[in-house]
MIGUFI-404883 format. One record per residue (C-alpha): x, y, z; residue in one letter; residue number from 1. Coordinates in nm, 2 decimals, padded with zeros to 4 digits. Example, Ala and Ser with C-alpha at 12.3 -4.5 7.8 and 13.67 -1.06 7.14 Angstrom:
REM residues 2
    east   north      up  rest   nr
   01.23  -00.45   00.78     a    1
   01.37  -00.11   00.71     s    2
This chain:
REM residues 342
    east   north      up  rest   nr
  -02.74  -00.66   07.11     x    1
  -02.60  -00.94   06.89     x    2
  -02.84  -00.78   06.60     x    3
  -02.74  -00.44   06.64     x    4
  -02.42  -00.52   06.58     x    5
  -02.46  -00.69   06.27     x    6
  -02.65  -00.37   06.16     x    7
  -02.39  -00.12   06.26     x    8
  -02.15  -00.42   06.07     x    9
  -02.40  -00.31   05.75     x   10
  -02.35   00.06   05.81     x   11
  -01.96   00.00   05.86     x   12
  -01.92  -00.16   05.52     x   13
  -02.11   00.08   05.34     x   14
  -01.87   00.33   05.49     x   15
  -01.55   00.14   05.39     x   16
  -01.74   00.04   05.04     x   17
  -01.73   00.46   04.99     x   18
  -01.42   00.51   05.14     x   19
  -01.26   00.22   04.85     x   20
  -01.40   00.44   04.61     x   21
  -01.27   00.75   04.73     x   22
  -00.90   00.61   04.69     x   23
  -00.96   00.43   04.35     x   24
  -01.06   00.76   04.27     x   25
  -00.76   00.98   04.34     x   26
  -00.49   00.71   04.36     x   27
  -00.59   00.54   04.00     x   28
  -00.43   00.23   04.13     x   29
  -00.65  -00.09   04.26     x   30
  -00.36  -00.19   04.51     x   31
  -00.35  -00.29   04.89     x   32
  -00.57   00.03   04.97     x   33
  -00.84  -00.05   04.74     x   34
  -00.92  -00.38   04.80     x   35
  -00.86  -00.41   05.23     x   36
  -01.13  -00.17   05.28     x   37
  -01.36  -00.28   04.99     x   38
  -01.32  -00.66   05.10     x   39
  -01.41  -00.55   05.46     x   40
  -01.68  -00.33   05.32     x   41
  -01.84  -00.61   05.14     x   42
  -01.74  -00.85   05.43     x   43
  -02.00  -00.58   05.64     x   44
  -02.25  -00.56   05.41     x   45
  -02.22  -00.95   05.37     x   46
  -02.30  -00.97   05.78     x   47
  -02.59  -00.71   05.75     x   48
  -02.78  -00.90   05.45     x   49
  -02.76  -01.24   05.63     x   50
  -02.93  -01.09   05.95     x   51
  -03.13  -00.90   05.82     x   52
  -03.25  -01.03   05.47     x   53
  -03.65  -00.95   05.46     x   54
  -03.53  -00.59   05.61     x   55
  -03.30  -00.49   05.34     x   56
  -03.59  -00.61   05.09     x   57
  -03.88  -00.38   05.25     x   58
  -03.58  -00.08   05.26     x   59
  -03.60  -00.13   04.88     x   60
  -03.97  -00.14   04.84     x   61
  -04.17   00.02   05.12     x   62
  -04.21   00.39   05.10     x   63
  -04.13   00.44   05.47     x   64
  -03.79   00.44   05.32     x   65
  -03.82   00.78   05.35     x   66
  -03.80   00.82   05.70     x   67
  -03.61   00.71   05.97     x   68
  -03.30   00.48   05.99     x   69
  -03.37   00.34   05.67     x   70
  -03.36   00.66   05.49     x   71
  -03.02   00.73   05.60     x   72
  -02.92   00.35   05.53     x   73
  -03.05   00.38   05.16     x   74
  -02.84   00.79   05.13     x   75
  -02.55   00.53   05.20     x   76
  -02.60   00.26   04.99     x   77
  -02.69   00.54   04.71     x   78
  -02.33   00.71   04.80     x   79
  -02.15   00.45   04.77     x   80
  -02.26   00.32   04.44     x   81
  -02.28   00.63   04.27     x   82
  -01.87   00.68   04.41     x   83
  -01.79   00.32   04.29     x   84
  -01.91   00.40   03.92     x   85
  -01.73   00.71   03.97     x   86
  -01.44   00.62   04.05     x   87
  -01.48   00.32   03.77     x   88
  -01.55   00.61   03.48     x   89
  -01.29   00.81   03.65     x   90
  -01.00   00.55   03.59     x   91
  -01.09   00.42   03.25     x   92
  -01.14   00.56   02.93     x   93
  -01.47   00.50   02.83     x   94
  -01.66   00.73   02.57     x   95
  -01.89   00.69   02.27     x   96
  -01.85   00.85   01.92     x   97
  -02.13   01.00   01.79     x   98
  -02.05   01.22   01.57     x   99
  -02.09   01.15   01.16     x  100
  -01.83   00.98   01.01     x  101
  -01.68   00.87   01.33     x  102
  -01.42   01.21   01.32     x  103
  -01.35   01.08   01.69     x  104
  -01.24   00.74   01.65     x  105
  -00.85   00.63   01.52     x  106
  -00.84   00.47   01.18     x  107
  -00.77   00.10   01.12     x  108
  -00.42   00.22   01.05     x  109
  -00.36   00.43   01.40     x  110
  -00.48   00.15   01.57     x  111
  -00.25  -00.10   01.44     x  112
   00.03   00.16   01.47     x  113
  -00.03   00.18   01.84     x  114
  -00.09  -00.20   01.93     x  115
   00.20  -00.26   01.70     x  116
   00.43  -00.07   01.99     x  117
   00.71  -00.30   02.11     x  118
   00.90  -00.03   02.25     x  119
   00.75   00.25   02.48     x  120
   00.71   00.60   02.31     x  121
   00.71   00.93   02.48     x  122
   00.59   01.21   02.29     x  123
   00.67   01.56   02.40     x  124
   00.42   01.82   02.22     x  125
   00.54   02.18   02.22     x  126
   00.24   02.43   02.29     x  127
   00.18   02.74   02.38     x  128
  -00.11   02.72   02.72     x  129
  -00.42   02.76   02.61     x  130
  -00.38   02.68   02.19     x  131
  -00.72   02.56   02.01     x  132
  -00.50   02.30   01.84     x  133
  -00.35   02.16   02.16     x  134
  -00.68   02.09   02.26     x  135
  -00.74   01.91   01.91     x  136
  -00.39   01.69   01.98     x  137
  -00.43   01.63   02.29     x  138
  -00.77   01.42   02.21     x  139
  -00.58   01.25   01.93     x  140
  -00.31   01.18   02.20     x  141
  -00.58   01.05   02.44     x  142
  -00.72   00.79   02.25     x  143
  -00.37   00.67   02.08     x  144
  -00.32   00.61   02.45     x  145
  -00.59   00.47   02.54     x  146
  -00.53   00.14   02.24     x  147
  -00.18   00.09   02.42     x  148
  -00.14   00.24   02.75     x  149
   00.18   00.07   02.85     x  150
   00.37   00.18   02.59     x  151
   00.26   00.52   02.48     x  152
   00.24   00.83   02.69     x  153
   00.22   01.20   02.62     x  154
   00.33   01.54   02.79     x  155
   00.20   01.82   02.71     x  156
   00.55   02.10   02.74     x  157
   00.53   02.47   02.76     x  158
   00.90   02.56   02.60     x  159
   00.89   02.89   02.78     x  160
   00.92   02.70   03.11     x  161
   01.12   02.45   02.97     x  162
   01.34   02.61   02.72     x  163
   01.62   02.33   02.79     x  164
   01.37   02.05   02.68     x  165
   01.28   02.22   02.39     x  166
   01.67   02.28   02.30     x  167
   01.76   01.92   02.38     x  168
   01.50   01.80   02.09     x  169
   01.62   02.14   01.88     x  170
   01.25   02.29   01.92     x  171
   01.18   02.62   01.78     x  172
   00.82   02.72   01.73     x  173
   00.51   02.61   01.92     x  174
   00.31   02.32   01.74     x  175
   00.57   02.06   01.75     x  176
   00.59   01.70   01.89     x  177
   00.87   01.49   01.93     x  178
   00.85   01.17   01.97     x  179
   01.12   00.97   02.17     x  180
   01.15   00.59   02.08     x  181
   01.42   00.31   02.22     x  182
   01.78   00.40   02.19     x  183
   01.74   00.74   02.17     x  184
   01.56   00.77   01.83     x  185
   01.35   01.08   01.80     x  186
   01.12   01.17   01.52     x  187
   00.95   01.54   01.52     x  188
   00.62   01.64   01.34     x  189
   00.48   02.00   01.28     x  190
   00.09   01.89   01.25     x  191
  -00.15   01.77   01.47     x  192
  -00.29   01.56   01.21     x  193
  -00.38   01.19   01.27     x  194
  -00.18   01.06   01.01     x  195
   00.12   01.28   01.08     x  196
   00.11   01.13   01.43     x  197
   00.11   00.75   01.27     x  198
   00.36   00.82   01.03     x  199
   00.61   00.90   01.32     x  200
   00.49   00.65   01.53     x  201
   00.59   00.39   01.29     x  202
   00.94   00.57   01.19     x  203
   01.01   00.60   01.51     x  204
   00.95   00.23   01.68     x  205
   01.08   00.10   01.36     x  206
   01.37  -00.12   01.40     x  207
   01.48   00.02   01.10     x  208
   01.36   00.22   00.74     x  209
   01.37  -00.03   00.43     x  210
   01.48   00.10   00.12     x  211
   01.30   00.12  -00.22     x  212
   01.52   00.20  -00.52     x  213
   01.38   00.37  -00.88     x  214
   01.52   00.26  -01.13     x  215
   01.74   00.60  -01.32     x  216
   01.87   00.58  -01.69     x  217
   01.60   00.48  -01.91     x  218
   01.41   00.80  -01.91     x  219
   01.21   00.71  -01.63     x  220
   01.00   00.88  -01.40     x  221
   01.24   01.11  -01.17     x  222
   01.17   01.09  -00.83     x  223
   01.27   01.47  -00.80     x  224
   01.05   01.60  -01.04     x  225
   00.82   01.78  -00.89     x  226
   00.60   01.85  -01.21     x  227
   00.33   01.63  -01.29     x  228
   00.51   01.39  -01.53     x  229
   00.73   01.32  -01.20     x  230
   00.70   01.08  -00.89     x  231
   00.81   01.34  -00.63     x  232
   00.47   01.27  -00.42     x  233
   00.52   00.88  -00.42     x  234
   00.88   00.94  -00.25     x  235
   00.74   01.16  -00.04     x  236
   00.41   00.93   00.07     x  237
   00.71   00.64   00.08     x  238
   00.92   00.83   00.29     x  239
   00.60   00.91   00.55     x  240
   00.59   00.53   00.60     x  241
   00.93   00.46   00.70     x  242
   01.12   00.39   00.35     x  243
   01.40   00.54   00.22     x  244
   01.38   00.61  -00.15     x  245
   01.65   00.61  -00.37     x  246
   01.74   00.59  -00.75     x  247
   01.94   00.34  -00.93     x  248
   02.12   00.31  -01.21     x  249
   02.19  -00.06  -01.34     x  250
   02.51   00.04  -01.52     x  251
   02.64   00.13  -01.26     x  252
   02.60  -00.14  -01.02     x  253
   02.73  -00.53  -01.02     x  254
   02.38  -00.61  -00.85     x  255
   02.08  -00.47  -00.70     x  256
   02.16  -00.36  -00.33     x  257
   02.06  -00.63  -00.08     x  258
   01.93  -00.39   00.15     x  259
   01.61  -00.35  -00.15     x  260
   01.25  -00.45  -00.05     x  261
   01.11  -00.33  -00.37     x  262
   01.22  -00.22  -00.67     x  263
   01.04   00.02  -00.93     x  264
   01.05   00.04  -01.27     x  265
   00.85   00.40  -01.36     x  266
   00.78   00.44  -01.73     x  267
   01.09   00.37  -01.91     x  268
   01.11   00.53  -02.26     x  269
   01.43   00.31  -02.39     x  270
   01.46  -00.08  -02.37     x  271
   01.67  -00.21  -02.09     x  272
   01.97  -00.41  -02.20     x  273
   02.04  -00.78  -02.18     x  274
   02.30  -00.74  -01.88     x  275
   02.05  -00.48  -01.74     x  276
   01.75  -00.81  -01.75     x  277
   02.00  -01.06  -01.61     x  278
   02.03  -00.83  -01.29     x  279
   01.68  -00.83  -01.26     x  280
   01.64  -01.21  -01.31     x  281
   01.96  -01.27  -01.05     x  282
   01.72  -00.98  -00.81     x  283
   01.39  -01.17  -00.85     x  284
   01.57  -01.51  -00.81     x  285
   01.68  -01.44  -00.47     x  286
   01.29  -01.33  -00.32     x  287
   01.34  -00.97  -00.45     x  288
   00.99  -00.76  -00.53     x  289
   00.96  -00.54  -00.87     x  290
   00.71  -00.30  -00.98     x  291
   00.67  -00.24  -01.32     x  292
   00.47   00.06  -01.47     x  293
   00.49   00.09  -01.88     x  294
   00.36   00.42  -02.07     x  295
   00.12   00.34  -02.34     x  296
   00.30   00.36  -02.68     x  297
   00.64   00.30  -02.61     x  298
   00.86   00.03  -02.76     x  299
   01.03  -00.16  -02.53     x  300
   01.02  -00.52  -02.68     x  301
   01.31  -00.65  -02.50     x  302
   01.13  -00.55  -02.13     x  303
   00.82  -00.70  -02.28     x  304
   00.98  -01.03  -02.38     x  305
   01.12  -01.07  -02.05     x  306
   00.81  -00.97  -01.86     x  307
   00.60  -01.27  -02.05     x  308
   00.87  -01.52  -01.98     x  309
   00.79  -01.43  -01.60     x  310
   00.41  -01.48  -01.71     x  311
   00.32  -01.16  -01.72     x  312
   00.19  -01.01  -02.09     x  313
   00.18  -00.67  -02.13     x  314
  -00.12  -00.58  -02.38     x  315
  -00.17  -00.28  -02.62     x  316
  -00.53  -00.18  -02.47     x  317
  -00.68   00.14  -02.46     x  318
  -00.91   00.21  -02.18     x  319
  -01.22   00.40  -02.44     x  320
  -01.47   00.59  -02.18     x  321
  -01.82   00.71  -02.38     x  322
  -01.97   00.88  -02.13     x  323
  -02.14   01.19  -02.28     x  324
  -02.03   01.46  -01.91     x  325
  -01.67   01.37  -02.05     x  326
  -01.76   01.54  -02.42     x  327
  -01.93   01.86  -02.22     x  328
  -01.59   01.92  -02.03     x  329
  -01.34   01.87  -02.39     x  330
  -01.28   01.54  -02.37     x  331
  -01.23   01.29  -02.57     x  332
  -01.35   00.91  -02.56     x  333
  -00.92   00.80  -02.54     x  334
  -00.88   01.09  -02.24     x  335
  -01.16   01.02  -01.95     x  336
  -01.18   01.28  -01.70     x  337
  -01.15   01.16  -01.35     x  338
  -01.39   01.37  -01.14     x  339
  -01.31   01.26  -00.77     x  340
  -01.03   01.08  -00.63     x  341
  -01.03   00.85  -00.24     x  342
């Protein structure tokens, strides 16, 4: 009698073992309800083995397994593994990229974006039920999730059911997300691009956008041009990673702003004055940071002289490229052609 018990204790626990699973399966959470009944389940199991030891062992083995009480003890033990990894698979995130090139996995840079969260995010993404793209996001979504699942989470909105959502965040047209960071701050996207999605991930849990300033008045490089001799697409890629870009003109201002954490000098075609250098030197003496880009062929000594007291000599070089494709295409050994870009 005292046996029987310990094997309907074995049959218990297998029970509760399935039941645990069950739970972790629909709940998600490993709380209270999870572990009583998995305890006890292993607790039964634990009485069963130490009875009945050799038994288990020949269950496993003999091929009278098949018949019998021992069949119906193995169904169980085979249920209730087979819910456990269930309900393990069904609760984590847990998948293997096969494809070539890794088009499933998130860059270096989304990963860092997302484990970089210090604030939660909530993104709200407008689409229409039923969208190819939204299927397409909402993978994206899934796995910048899955890198920090305490501070981002998603919601997928339809803005026909929830028009006052979609007026709240001034939504128009299906396809866009809005992402809602600390205080209120909001950034919205029109693509379901990975690195749209990382851009305004970083705008918006930024504490705030630092500013780079172009230096205006020298015949440099406009940042509004949009023609080729102009630096609209660097403001732009700038502006995508949380700076704000703005000219400056050095006769117009006592100092460079202290709110600049870089400053760019793009191909000047006149010399900077003396006063113009001294608020360079006063900017670099306090930690400041200055790029300097010079066109080939222009004068500008006084830049020059002050550049090589800071160590840095600017040479009169000319890159020379011989290769004989460049002379099929027109070109000549002073003007390489550039064939692909990365």
């Amino acid at each position: 009698m005292k046996q029987d018990y310990k094997k309907w204790a074995g049959f218990a626990g297998l029970c509760l073992v399935i039941v645990a699973a069950v739970l972790y399966t629909t709940r998600g959470k490993a709380d209270w309800s999870f572990w009583t009944p998995m305890g006890l389940g292993f607790l039964g199991l634990g009485v069963y083995l130490g009875a009945y030891r050799r038994e288990a062992l020949e269950i496993l083995v003999s091929r009278k397994t098949r018949h019998g009480a021992n069949s119906a003890f193995l169904i169980l033990m085979a249920l209730a593994s087979a819910a456990f990894v269930q309900a393990i698979l069904s609760n984590h995130d847990i998948s293997w990229d096969l494809s070539k090139g890794k088009t499933h996995t998130l860059s270096d840079e989304a990963v860092k974006a997302a484990k970089g969260l210090d604030h939660e995010i909530q993104a709200y993404a407008f689409f229409q039920l039923g969208e190819a793209r939204a299927v397409q996001f909402e993978d994206l979504m899934k796995r910048v999730k899955a890198v920090n699942p305490g501070k981002f989470n998603y919601e997928f909105v339809d803005m026909n059911k929830k028009p006052m959502l979609a007026t709240q965040y001034a939504v128009r047209s299906s396809g866009t997300t809005v992402l809602v960071g600390p205080n209120g701050r909001s950034e919205t996207l029109a693509g379901v691009k990975e690195e749209d999605l990382v851009n305004a991930l970083l705008k918006v849990s930024s504490a705030g956008s630092k500013s780079v300033y172009v230096l205006a008045g020298h015949g440099e490089k406009s940042i509004l041009d949009t023609q080729p001799n102009g630096i609209s697409e660097l403001k732009r890629g700038l502006e995508n990673s949380t700076f704000l870009v703005k000219e400056l003109g050095l006769t117009q201002s006592p100092q460079v702003p202290d709110d600049c954490a870089a400053l760019l000098l793009a191909g000047p075609q006149t010399d900077y004055l003396a006063p113009e250098l001294a608020l360079l030197d006063a900017y670099l003496g306090r930690g400041g940071r200055l790029i300097v880009a010079v066109d080939p062929r222009v004068r500008l000594n006084g830049l020059i002289a002050w550049l090589k007291k800071a160590g840095v000599n600017v040479g009169e070089d000319i890159v020379v490229d011989y290769n004989p494709i460049n002379q099929l295409f027109g070109g000549s050994p002073i003007a390489p052609i550039v064939s692909a870009f990365d």
